[in-house]
KOLGU-142278 format. One line per 8 residues: number of its first residue (from 1); their letters; for each residue y, z, x of N, C-alpha, C, O. Coordinates in Angstrom, 2 decimals. Layout:
BEGIN
NUM	A	Y:Z:X:Y:Z:X:Y:Z:X:Y:Z:X; ...
//
This chain:
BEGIN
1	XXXXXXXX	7.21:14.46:-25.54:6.44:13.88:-24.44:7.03:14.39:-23.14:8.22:14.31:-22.83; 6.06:14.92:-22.40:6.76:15.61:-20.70:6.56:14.24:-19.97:5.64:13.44:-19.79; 7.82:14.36:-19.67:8.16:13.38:-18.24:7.77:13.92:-17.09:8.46:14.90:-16.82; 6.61:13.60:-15.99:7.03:13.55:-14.31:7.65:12.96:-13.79:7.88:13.40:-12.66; 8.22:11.91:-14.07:8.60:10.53:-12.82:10.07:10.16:-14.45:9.82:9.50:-15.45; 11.23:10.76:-14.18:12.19:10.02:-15.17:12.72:9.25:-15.04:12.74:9.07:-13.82; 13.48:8.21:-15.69:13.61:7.20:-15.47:13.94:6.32:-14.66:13.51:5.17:-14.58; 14.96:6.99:-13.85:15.52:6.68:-12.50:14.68:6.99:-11.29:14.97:6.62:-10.16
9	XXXXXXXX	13.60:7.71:-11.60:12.54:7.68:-10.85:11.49:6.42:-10.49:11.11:6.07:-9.37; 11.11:5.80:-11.89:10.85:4.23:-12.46:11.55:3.54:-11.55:11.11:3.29:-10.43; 12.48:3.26:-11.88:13.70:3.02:-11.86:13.51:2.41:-9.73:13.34:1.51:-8.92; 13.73:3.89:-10.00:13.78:3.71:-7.91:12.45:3.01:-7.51:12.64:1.86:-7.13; 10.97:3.46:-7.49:10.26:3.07:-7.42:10.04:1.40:-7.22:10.01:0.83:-6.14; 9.92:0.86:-8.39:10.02:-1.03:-9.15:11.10:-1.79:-8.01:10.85:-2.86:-7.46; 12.45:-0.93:-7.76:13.26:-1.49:-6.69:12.39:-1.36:-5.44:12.13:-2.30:-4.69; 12.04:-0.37:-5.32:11.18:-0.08:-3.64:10.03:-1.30:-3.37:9.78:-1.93:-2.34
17	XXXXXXXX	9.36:-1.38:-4.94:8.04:-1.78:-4.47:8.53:-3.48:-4.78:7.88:-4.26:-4.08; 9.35:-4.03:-5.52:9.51:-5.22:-5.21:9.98:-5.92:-3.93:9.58:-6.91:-3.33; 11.07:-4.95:-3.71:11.41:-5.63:-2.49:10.18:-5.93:-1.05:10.38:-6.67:-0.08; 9.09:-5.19:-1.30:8.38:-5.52:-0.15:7.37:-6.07:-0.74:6.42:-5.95:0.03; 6.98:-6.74:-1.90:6.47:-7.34:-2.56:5.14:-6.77:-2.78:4.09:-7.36:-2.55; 5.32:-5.01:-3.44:4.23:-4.56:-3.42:4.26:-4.18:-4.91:4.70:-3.07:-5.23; 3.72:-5.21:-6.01:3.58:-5.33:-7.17:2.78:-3.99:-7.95:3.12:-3.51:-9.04; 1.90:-3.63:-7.30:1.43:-2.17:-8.00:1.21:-1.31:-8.88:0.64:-1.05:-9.93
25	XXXXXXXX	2.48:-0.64:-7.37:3.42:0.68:-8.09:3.70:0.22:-9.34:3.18:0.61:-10.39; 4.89:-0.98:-9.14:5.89:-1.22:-10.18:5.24:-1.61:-11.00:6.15:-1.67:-11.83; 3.94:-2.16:-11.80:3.23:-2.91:-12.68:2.89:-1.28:-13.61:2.74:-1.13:-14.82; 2.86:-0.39:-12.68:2.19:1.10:-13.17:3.39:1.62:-14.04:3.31:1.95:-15.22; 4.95:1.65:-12.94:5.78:2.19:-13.82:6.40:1.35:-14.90:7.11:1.94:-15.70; 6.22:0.01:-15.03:6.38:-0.95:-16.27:5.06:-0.56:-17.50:5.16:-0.94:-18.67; 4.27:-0.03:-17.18:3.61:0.20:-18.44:3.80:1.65:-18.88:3.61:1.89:-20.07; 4.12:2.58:-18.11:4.68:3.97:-18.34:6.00:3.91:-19.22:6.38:4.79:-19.99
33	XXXXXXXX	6.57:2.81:-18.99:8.11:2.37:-19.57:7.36:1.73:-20.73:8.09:2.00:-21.69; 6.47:1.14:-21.12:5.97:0.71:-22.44:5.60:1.64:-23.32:5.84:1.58:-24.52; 4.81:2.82:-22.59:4.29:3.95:-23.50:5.60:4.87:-23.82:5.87:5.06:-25.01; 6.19:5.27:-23.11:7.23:5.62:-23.55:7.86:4.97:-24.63:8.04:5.84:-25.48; 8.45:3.47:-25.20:8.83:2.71:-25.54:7.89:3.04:-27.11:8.35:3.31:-28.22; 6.80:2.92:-26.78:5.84:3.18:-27.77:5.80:4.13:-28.45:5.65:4.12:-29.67; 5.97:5.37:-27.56:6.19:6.74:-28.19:7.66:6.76:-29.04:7.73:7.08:-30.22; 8.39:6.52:-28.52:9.94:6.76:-29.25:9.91:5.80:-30.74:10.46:6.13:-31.80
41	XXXXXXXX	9.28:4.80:-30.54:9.22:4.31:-31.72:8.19:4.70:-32.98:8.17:4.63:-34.21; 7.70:4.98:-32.30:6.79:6.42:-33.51:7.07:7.07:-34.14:6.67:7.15:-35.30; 8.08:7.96:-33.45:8.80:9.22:-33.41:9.74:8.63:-34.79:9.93:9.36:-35.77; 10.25:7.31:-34.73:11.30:7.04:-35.19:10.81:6.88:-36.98:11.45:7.11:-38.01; 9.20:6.32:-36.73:8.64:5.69:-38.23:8.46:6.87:-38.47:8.79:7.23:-39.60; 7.82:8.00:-37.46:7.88:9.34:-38.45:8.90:10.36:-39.31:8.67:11.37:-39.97; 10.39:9.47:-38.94:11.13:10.15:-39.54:11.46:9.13:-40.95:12.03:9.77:-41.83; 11.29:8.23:-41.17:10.75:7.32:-42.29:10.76:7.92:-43.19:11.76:8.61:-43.01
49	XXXXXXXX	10.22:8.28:-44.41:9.70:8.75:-45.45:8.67:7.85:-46.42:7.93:8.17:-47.35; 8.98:6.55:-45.77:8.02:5.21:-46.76:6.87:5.04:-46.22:5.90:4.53:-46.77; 6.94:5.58:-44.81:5.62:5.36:-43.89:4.58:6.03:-43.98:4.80:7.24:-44.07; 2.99:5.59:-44.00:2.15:6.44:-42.96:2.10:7.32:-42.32:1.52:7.12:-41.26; 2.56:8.51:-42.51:2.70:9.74:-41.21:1.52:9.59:-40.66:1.71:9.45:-39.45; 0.26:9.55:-40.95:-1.08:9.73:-40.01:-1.26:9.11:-39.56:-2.10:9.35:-38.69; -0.54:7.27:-39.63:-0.60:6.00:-38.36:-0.02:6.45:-37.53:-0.28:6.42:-36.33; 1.06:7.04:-38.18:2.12:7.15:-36.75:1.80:7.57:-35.57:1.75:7.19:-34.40
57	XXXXXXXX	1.45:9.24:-36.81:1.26:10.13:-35.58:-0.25:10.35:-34.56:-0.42:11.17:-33.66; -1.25:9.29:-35.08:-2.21:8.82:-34.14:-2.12:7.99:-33.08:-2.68:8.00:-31.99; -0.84:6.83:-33.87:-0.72:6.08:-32.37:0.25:6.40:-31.69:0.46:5.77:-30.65; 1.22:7.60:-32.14:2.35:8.68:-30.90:1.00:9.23:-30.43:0.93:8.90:-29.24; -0.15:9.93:-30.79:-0.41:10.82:-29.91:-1.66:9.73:-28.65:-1.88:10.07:-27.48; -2.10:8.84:-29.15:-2.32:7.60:-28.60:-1.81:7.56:-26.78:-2.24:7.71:-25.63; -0.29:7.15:-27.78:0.36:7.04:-26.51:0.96:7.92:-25.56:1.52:7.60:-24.52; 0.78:9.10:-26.04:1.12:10.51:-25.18:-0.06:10.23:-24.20:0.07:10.14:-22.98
65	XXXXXXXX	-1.33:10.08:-24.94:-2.23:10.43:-23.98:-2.29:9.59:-22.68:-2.45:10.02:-21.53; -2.08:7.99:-23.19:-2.17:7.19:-22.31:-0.93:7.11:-20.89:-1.00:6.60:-19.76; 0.07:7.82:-21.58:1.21:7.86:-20.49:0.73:9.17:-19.67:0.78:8.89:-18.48; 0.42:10.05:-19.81:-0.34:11.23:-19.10:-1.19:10.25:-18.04:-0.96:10.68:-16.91; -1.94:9.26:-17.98:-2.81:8.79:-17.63:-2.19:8.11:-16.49:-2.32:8.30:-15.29; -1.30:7.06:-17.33:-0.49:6.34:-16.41:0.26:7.00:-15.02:0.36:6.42:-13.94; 0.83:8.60:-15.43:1.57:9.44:-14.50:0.74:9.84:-13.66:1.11:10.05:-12.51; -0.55:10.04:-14.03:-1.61:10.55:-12.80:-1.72:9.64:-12.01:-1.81:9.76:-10.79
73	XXXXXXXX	-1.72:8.47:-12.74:-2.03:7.21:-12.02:-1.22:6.66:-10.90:-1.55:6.16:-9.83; -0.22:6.88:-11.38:1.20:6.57:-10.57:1.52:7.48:-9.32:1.99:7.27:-8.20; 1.09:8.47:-9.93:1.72:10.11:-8.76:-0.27:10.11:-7.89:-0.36:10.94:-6.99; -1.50:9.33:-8.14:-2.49:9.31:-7.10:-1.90:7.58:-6.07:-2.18:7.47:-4.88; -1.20:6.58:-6.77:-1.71:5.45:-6.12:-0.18:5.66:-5.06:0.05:4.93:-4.10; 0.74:6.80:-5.50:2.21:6.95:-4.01:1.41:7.94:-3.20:1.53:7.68:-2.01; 0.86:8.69:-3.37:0.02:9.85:-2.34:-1.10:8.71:-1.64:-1.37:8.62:-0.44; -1.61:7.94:-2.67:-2.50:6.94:-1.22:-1.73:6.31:-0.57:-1.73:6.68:0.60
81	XXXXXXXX	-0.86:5.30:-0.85:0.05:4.58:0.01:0.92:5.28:0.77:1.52:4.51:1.52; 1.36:6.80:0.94:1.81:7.34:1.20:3.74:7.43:1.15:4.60:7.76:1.96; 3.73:7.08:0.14:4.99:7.20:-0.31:5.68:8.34:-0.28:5.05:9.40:-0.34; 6.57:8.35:-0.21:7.60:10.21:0.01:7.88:10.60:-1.16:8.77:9.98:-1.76; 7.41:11.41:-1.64:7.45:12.27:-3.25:8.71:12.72:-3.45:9.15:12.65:-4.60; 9.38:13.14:-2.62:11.00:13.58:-2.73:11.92:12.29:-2.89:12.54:12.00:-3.92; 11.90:11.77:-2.03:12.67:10.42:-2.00:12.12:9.05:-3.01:12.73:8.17:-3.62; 10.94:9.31:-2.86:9.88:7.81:-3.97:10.49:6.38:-2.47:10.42:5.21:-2.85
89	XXXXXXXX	10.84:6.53:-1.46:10.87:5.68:-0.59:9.34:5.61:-0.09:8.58:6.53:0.19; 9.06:3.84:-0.08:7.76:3.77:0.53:8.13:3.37:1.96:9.13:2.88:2.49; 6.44:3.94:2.53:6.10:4.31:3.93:6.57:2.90:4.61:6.28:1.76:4.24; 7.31:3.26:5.62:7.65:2.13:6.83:6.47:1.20:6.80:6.55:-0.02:6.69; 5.27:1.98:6.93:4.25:0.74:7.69:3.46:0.20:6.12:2.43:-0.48:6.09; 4.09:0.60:5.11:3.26:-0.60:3.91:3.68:-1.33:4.27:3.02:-1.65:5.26; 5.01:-2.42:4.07:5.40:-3.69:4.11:4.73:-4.12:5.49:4.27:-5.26:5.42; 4.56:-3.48:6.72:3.95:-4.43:7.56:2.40:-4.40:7.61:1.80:-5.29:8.21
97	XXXXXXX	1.83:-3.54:7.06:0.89:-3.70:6.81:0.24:-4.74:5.64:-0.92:-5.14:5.74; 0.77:-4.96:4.98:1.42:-5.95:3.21:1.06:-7.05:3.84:0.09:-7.79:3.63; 2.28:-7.11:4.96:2.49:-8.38:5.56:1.47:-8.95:6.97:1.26:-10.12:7.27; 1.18:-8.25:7.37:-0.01:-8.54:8.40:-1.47:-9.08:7.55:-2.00:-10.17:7.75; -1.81:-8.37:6.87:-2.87:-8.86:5.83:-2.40:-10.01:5.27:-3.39:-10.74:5.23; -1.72:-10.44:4.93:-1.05:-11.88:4.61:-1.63:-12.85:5.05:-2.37:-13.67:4.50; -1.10:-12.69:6.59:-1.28:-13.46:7.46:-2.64:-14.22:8.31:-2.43:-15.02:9.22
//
């Protein structure tokens, strides 16, 4: 499975976007962390020998697809909010913008 965003990428992100209480992002990279999660455990029944190889490897490729999905998803919704792709620091004016709409 190709990684864009590794874990400490996640990782940074979920810290960024909680602290300004911008649930999102981080809801996006918590299910990217599931498919992943999903995939490795696949991987694992396929080395099995008692198992299903063709469950497995439908719901690994399942979840390849869906994490592909998730990464587009993730790498279109920091380019709208305008998040910094190098750093994964979000833009000064989300949180006040977050927070003005609040209000």
């Amino acid at each position: 499975m190709q990684l864009r965003y590794p874990r400490e990428a996640l990782h940074k992100i979920v810290e960024q976007a909680m602290i300004y209480q911008c649930a999102c992002p981080a809801q996006v990279c918590k299910a990217i962390g599931q498919m992943r999660e999903l995939h490795r455990y696949q991987q694992d029944c396929l080395t099995a020998s008692d198992t299903d190889h063709a469950v497995h490897r439908r719901i690994a490729a399942a979840a390849e697809q869906a994490h592909r999905e998730l990464e587009q998803c993730l790498e279109d919704v920091l380019k709208l909010e305008g998040w910094n792709p190098a750093t994964l620091e979000m833009p000064a004016n989300l949180p006040k913008r977050r927070r003005s709409a609040e209000a």
